[in-house]
OpenMM code with the backbone's topology and positions (N, CA, C; nanometers):
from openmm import Vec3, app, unit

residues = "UNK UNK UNK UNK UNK UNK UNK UNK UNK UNK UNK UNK UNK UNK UNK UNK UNK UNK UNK UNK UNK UNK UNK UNK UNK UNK UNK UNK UNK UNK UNK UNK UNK UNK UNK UNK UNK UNK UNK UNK UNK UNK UNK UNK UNK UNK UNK UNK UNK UNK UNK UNK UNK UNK UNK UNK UNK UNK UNK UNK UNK UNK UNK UNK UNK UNK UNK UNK UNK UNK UNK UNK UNK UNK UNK UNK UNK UNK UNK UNK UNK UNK UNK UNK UNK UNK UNK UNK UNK UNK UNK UNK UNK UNK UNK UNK UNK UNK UNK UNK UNK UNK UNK UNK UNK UNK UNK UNK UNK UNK UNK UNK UNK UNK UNK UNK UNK UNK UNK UNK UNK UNK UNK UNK UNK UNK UNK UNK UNK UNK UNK UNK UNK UNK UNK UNK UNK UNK UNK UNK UNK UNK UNK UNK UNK UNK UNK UNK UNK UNK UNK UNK UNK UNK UNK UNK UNK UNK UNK UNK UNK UNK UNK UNK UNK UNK UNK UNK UNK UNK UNK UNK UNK UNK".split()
positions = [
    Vec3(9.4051, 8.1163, 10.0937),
    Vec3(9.5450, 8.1073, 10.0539),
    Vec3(9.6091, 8.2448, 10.0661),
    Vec3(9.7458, 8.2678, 10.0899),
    Vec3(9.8288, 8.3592, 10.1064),
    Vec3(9.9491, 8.3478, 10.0406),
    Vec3(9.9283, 8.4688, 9.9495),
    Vec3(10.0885, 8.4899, 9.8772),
    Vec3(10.1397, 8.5777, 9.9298),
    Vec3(10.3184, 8.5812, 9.9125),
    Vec3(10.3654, 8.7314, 9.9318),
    Vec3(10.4470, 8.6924, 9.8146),
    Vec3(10.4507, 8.7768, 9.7566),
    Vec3(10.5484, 8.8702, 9.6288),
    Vec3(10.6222, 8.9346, 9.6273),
    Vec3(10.7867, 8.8991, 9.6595),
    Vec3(10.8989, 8.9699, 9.6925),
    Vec3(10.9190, 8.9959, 9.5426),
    Vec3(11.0394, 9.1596, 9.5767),
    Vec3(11.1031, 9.1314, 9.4100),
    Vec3(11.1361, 9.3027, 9.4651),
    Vec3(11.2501, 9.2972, 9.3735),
    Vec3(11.3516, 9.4612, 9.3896),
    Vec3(11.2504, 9.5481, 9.3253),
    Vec3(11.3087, 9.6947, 9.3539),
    Vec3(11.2704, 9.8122, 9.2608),
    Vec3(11.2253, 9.7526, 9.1248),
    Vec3(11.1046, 9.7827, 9.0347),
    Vec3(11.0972, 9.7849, 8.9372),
    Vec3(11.1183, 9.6499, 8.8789),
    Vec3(11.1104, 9.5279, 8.9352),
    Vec3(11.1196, 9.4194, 8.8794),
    Vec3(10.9530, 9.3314, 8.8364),
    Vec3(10.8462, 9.4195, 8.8762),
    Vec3(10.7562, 9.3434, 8.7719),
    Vec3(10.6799, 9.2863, 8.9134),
    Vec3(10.7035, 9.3351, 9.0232),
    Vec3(10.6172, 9.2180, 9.1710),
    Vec3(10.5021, 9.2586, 9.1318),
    Vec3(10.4388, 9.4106, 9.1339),
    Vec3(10.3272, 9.4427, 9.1559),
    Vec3(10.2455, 9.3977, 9.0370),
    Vec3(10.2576, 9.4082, 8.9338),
    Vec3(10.2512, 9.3726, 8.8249),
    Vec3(10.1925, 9.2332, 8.8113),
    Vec3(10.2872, 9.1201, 8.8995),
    Vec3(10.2857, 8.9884, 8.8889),
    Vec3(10.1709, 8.9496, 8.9838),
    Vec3(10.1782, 9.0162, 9.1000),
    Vec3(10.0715, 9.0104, 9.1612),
    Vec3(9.9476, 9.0394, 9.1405),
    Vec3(9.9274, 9.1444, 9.0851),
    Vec3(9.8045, 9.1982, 9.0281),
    Vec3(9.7310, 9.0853, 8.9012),
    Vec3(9.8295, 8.9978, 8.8609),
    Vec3(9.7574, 8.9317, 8.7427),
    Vec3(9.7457, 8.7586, 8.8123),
    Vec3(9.7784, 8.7581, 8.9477),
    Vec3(9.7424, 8.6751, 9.0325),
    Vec3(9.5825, 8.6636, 9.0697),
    Vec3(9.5562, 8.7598, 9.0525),
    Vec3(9.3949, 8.7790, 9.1173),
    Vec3(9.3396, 8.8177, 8.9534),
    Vec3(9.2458, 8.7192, 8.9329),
    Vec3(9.1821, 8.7622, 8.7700),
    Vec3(9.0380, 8.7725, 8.8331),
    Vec3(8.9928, 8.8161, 8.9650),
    Vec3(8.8459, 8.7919, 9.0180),
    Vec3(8.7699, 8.9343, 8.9833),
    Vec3(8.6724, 8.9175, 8.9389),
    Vec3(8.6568, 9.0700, 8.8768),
    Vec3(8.6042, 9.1777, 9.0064),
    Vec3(8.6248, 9.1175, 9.0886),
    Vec3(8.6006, 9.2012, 9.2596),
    Vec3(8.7041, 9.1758, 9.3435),
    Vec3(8.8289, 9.2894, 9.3765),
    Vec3(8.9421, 9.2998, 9.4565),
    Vec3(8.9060, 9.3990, 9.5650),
    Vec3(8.9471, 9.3664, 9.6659),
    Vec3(9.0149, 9.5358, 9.7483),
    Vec3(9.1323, 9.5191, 9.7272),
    Vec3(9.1492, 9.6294, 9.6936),
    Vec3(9.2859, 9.6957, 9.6309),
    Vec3(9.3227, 9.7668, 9.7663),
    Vec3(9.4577, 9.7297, 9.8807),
    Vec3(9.4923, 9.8106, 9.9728),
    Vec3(9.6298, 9.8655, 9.9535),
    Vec3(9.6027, 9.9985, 9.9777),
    Vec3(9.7369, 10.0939, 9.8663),
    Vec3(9.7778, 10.1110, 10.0469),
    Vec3(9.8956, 10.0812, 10.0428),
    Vec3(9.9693, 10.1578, 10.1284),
    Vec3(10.0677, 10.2742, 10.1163),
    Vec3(10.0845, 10.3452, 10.0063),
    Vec3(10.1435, 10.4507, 9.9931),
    Vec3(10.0916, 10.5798, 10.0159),
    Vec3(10.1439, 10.6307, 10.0677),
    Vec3(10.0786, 10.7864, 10.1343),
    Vec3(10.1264, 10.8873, 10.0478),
    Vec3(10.0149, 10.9818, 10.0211),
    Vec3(10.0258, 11.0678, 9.9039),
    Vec3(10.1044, 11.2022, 9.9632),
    Vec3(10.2367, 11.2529, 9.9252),
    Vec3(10.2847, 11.3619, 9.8971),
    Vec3(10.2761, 11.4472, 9.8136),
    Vec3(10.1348, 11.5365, 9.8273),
    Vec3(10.1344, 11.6029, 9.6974),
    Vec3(10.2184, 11.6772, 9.6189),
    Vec3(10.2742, 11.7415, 9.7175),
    Vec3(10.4250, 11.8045, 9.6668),
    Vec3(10.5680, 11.7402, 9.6001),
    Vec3(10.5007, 11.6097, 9.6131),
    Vec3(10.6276, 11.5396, 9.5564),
    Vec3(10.5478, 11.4544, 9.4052),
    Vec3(10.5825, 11.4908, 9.2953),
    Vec3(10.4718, 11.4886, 9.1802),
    Vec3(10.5591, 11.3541, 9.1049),
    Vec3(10.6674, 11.3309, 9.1344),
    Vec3(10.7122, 11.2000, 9.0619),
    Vec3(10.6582, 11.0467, 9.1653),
    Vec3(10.6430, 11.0964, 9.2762),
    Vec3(10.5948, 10.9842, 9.3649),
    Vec3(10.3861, 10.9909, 9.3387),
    Vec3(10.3404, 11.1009, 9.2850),
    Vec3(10.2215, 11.1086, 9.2914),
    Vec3(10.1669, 11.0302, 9.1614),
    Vec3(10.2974, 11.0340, 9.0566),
    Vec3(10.2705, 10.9468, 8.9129),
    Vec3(10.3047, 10.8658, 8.8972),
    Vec3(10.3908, 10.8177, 9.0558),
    Vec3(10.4043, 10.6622, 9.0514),
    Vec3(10.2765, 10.6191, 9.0878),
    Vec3(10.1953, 10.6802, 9.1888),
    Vec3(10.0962, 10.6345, 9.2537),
    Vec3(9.9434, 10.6483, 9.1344),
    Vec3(9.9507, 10.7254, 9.0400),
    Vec3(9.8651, 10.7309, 8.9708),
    Vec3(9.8865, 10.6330, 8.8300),
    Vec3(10.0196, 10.5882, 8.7776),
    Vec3(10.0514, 10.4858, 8.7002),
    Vec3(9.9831, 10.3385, 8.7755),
    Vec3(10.0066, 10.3329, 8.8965),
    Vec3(9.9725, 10.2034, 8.9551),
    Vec3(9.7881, 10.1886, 8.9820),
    Vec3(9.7365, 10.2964, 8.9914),
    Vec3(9.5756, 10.3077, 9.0107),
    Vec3(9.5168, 10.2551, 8.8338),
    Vec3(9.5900, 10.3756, 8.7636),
    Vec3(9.6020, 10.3222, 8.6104),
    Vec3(9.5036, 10.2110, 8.5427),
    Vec3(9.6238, 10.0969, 8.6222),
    Vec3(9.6620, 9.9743, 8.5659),
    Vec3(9.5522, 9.9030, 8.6334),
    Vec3(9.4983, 9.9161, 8.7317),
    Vec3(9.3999, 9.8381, 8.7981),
    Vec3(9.2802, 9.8232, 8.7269),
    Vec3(9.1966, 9.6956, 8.7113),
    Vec3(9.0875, 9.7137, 8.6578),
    Vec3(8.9766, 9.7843, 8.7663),
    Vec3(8.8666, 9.8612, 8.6564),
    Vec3(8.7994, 9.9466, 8.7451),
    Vec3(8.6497, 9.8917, 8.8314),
    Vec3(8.7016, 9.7153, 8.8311),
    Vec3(8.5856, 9.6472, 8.9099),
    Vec3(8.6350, 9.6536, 9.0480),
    Vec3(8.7947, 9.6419, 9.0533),
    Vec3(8.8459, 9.6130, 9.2034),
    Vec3(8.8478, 9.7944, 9.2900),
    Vec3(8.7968, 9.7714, 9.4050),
    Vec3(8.8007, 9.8814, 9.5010),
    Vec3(8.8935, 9.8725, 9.5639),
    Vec3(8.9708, 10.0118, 9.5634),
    Vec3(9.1040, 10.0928, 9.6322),
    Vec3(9.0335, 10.1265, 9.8078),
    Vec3(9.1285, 10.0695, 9.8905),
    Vec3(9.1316, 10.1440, 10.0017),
    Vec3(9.2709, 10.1629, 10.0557),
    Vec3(9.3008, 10.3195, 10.0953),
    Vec3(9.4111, 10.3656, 10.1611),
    Vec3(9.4030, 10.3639, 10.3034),
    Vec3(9.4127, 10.2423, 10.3656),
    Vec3(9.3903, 10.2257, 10.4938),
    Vec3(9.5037, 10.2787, 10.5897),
    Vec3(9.4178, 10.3555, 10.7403),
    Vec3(9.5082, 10.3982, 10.8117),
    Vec3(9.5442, 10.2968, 10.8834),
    Vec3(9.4564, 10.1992, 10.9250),
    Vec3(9.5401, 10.0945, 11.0152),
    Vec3(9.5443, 9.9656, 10.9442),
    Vec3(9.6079, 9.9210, 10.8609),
    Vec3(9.6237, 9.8033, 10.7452),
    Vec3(9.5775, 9.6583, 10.8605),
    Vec3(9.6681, 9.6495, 10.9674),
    Vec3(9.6162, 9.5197, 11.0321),
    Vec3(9.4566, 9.4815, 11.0804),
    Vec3(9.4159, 9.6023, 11.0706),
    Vec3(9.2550, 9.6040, 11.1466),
    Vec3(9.1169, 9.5976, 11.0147),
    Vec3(9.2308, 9.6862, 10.8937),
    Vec3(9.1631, 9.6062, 10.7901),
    Vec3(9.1384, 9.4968, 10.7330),
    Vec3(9.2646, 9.3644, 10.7213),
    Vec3(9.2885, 9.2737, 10.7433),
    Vec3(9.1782, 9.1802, 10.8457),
    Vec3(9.1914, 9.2017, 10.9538),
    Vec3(9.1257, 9.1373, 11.0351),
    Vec3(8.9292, 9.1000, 11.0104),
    Vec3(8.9188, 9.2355, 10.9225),
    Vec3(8.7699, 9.2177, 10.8687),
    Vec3(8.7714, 9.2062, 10.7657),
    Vec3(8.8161, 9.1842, 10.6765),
    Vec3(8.8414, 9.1087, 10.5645),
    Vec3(8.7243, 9.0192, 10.5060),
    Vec3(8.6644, 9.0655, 10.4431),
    Vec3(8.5426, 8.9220, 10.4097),
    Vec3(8.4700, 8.9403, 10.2405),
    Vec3(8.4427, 8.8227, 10.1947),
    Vec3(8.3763, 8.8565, 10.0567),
    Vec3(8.4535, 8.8162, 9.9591),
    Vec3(8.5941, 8.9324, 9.9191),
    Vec3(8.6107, 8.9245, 9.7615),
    Vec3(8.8457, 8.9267, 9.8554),
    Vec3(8.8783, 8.8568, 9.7407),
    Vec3(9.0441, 8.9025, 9.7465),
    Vec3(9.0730, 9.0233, 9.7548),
    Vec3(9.1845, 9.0373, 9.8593),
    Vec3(9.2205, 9.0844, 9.8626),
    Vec3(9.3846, 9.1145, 9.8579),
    Vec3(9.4403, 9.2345, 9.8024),
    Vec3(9.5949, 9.2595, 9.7787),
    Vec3(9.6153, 9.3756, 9.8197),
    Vec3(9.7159, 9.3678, 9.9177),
    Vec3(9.8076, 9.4929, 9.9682),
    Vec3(9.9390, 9.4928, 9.8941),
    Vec3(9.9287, 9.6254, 9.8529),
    Vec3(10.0717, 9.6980, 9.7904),
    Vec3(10.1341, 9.8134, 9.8681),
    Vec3(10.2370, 9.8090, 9.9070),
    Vec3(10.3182, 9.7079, 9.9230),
    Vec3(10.3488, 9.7120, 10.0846),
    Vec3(10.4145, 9.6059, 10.1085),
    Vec3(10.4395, 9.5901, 10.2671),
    Vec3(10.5484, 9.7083, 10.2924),
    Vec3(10.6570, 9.7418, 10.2067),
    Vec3(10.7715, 9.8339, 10.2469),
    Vec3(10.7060, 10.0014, 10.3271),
    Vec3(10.6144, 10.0001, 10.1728),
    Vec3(10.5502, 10.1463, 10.2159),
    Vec3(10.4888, 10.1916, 10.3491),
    Vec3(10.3988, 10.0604, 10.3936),
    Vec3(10.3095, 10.0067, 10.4941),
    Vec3(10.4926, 10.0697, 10.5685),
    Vec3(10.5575, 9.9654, 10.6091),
    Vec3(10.6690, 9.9756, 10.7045),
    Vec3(10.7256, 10.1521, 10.7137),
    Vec3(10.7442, 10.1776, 10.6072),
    Vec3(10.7976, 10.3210, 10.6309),
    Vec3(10.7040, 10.3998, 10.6599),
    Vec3(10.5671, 10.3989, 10.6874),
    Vec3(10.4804, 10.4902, 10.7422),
    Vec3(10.4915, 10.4407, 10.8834),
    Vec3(10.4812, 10.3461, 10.9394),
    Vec3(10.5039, 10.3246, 11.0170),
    Vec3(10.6464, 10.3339, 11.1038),
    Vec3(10.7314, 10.3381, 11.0240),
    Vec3(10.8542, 10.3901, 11.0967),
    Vec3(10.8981, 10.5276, 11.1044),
    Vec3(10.7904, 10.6140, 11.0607),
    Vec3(10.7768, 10.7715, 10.9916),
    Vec3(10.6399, 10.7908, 11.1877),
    Vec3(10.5750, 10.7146, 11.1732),
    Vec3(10.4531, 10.7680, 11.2833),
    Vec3(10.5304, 10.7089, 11.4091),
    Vec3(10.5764, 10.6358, 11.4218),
    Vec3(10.6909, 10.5726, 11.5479),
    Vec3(10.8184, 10.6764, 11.6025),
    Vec3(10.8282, 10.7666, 11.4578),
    Vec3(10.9777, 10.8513, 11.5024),
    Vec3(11.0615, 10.8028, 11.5536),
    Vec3(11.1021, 10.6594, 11.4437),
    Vec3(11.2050, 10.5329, 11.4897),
    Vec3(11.3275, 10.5744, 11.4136),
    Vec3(11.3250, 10.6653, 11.2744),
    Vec3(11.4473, 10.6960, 11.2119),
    Vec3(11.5588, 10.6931, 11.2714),
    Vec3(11.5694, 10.7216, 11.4022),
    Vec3(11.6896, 10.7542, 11.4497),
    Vec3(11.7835, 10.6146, 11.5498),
    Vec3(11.6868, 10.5171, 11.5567),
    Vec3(11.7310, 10.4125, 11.5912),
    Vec3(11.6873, 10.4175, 11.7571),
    Vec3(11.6099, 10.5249, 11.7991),
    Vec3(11.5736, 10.4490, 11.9692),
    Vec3(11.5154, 10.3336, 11.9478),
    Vec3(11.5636, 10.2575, 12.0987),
    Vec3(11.4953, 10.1654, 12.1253),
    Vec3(11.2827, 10.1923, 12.0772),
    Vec3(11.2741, 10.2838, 12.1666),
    Vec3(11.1095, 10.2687, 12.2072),
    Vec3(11.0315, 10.2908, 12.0897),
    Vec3(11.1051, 10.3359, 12.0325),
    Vec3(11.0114, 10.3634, 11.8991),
    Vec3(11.0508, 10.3014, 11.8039),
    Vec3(11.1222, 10.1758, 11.7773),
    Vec3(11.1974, 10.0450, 11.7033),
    Vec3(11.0951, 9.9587, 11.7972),
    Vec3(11.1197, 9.9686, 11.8919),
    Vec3(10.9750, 9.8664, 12.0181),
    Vec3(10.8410, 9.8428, 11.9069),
    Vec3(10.8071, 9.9789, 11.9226),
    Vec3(10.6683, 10.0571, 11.8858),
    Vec3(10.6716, 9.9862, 11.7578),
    Vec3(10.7294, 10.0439, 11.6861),
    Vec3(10.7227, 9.9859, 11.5121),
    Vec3(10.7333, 9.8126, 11.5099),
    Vec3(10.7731, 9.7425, 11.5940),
    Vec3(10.7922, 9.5924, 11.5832),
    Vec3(10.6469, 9.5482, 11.6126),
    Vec3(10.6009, 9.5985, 11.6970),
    Vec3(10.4514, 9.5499, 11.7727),
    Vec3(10.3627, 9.5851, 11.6863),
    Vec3(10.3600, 9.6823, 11.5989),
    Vec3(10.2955, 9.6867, 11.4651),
    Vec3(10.3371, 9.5870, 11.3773),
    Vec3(10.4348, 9.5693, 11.3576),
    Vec3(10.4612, 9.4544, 11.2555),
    Vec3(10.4003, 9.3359, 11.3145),
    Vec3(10.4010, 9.2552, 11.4303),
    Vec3(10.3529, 9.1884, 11.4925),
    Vec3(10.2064, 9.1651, 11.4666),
    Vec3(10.1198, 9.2820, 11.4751),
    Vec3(9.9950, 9.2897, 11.4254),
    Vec3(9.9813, 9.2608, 11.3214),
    Vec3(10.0544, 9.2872, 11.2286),
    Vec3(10.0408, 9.2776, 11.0897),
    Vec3(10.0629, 9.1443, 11.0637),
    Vec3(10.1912, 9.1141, 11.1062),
    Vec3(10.1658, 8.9547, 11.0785),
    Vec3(10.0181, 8.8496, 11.1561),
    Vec3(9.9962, 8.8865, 11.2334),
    Vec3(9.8835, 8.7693, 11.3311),
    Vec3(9.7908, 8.8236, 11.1834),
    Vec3(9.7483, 8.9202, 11.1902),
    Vec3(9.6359, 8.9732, 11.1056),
    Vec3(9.6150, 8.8864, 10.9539),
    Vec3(9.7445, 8.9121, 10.9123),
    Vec3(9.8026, 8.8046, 10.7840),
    Vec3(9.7478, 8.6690, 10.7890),
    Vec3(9.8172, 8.5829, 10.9464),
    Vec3(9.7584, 8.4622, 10.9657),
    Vec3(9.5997, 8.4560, 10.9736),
    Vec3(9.5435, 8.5533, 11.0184),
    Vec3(9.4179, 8.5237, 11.0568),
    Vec3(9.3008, 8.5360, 10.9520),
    Vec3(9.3804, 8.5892, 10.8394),
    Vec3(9.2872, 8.6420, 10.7356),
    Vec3(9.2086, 8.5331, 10.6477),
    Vec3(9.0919, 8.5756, 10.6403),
    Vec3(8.9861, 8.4571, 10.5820),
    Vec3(8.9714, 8.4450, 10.4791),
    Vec3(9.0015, 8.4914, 10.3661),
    Vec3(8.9875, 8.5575, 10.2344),
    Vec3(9.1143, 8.5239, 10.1492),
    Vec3(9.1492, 8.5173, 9.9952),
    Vec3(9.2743, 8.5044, 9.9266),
    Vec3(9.3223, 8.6592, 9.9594),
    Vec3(9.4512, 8.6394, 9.9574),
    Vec3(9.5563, 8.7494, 10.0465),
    Vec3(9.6431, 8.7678, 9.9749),
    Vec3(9.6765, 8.8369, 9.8757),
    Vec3(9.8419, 8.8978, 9.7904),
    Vec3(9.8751, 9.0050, 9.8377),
    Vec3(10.0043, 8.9911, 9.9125),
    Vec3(10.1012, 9.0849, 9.9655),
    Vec3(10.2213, 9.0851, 9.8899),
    Vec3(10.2403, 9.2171, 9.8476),
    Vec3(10.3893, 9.2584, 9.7741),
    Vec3(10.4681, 9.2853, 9.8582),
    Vec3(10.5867, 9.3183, 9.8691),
    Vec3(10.7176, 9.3730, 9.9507),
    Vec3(10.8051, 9.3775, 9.7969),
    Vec3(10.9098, 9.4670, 9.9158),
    Vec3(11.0237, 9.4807, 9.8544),
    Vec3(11.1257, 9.3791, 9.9599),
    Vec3(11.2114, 9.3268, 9.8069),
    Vec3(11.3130, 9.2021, 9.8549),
    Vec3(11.4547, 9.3530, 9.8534),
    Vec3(11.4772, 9.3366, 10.0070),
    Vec3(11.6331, 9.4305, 10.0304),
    Vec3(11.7244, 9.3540, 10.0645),
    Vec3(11.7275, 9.2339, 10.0840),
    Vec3(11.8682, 9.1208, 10.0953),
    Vec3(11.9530, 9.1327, 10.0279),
    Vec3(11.9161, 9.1671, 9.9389),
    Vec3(12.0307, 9.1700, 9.8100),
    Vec3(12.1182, 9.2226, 9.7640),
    Vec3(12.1070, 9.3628, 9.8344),
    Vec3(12.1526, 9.4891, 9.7559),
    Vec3(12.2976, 9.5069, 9.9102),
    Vec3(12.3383, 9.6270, 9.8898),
    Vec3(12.4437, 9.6456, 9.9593),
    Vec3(12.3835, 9.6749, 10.1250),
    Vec3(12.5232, 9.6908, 10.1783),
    Vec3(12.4265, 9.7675, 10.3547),
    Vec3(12.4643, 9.9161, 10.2952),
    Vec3(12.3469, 9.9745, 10.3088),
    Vec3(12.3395, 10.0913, 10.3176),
    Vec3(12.4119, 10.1533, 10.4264),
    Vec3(12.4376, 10.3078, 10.3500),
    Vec3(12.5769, 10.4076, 10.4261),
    Vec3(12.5098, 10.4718, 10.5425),
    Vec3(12.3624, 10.4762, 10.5506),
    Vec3(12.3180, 10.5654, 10.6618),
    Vec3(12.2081, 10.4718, 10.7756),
    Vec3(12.2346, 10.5262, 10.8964),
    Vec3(12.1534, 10.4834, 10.9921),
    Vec3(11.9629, 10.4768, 11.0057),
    Vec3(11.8955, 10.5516, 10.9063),
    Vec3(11.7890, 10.5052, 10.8724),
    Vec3(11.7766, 10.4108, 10.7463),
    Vec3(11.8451, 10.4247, 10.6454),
    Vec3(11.8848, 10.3389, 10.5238),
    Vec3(11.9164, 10.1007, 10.6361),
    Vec3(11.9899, 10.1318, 10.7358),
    Vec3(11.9680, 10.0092, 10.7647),
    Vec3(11.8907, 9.9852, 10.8518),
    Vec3(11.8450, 10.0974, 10.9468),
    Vec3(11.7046, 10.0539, 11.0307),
    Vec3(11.6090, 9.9740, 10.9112),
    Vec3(11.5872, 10.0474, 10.7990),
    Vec3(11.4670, 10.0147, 10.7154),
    Vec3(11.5119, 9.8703, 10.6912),
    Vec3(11.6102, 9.8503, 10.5833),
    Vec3(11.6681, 9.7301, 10.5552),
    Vec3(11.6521, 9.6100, 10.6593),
    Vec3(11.6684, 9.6427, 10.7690),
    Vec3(11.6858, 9.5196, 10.8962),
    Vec3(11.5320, 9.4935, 10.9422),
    Vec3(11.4364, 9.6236, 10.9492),
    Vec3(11.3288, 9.5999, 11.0123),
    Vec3(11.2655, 9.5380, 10.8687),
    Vec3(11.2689, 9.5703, 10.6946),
    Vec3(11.1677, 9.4940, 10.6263),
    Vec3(11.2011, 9.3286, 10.6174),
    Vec3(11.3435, 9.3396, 10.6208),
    Vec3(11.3920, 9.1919, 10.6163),
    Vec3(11.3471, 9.1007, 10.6760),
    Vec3(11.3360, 9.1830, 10.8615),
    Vec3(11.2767, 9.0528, 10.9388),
    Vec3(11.0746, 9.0298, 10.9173),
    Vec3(11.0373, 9.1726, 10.8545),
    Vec3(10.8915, 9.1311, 10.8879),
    Vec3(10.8513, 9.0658, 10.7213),
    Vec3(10.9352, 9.0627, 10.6518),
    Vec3(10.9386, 8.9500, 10.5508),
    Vec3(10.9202, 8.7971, 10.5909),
    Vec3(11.0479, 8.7955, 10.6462),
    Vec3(11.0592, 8.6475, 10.6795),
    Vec3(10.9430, 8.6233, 10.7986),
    Vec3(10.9273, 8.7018, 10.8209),
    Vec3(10.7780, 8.6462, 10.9498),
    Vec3(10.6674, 8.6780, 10.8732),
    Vec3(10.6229, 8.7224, 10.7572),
    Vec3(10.5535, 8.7132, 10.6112),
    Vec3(10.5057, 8.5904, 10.5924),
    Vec3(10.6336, 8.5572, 10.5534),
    Vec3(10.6602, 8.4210, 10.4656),
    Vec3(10.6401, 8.3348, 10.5595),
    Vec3(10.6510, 8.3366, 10.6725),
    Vec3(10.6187, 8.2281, 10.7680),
    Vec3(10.4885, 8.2049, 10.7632),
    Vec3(10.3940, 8.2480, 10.7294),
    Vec3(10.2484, 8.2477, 10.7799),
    Vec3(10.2044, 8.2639, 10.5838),
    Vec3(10.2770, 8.2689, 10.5275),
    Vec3(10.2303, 8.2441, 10.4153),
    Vec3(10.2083, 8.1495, 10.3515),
    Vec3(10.1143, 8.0660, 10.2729),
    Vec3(10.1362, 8.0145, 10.1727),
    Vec3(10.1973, 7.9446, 10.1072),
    Vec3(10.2489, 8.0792, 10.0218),
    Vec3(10.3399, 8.0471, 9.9025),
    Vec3(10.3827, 8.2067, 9.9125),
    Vec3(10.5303, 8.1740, 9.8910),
    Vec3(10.6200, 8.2733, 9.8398),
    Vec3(10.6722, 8.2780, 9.6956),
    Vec3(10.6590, 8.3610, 9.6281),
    Vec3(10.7348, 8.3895, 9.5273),
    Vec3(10.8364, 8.5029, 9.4852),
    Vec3(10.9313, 8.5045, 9.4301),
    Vec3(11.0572, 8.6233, 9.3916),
    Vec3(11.0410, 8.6849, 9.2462),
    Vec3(11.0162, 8.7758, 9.2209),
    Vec3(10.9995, 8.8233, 9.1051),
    Vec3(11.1612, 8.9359, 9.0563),
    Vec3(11.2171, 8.8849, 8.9815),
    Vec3(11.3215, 8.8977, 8.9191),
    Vec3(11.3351, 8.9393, 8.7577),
    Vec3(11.3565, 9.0864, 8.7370),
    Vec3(11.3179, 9.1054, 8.5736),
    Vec3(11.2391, 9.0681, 8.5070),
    Vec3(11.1122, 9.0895, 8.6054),
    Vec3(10.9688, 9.0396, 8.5348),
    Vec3(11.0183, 8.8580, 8.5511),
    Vec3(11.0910, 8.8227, 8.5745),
    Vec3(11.1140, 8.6416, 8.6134),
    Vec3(11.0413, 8.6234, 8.7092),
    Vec3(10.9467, 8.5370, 8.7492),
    Vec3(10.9100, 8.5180, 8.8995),
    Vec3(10.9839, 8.3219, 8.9027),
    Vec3(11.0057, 8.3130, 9.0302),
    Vec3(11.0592, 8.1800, 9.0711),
    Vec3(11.0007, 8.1888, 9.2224),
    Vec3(10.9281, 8.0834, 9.2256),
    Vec3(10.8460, 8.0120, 9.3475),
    Vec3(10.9343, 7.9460, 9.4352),
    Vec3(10.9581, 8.0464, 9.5727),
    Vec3(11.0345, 7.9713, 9.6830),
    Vec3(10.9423, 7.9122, 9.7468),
    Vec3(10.8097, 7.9233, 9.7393),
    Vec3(10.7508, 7.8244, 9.8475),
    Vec3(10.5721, 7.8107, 9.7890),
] * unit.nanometer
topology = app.Topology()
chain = topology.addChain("A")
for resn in residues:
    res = topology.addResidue(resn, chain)
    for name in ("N", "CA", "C"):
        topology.addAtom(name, app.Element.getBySymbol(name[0]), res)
């Protein structure tokens, strides 16, 4: 089975997800990349390790789809798909809106989704839900917005079950 777990900033996804899996053996796949120099993003990342129980194993994978693909044994949950996307739109040097490197970053997403479908194992994927909010004023602000939107909905295609997590509310779209 395959979930994904949409839900804004700070609304409780990861959270909701994490108490989705009560198996006392997880891989835990962190997609956030550590800035040491940046110490409020390093205690977001250390609040969220925190909270994990200390049966499930953390991996910070460099290529998330290829981890996926070998996948075997115990559940697994990736947090979160956005982060996953902005490293990838950070190693593409797509910020600026070329084509070839918007190319580049799609064909990764692509992977990511087949990988999703193909996975043998229970699967919780978080994202961030950006539909909602305004269009952003700057030209990487809606690259991001447009590219998580669509590899959401091609998420959710190959998912499961979808759910929206809303002020700690979750409501089951699918």
């Amino acid at each position: 089975m395959r979930t994904l777990v949409l839900g804004g900033a700070r609304s409780g996804k990861s959270a909701h997800a994490e108490g989705l899996l009560d198996d006392a053996r997880v891989e835990y796949l962190a997609t956030a990349r550590h800035h040491p120099n940046d110490y409020e993003w390093e205690a977001r990342i250390s609040a969220h390790v925190a909270r994990r129980p200390q049966s499930w194993h953390t991996v910070e994978p460099t290529d998330l789809p290829a981890v996926l693909r070998v996948a075997c044994g115990v559940p697994v949950l990736v947090d979160d798909i956005a982060t996953w996307l902005t490293g990838e739109l950070d190693d593409a040097q797509a910020w600026e809106g070329s084509p070839q490197p918007v190319r580049a970053c799609r064909a990764r997403c692509a992977e990511l989704v087949s990988a999703v479908a193909a996975c043998p194992v229970r699967l919780v994927l978080v994202s961030a839900e950006v539909g909602l909010g305004v269009v952003p004023s700057t030209r990487a602000g809606r690259l991001f917005r447009d590219e998580l939107g669509a590899l959401n909905g091609e998420l959710a295609a190959v998912c499961d079950e979808v759910l929206l997590v809303v002020a700690g509310l979750t409501v089951k779209l699918r």
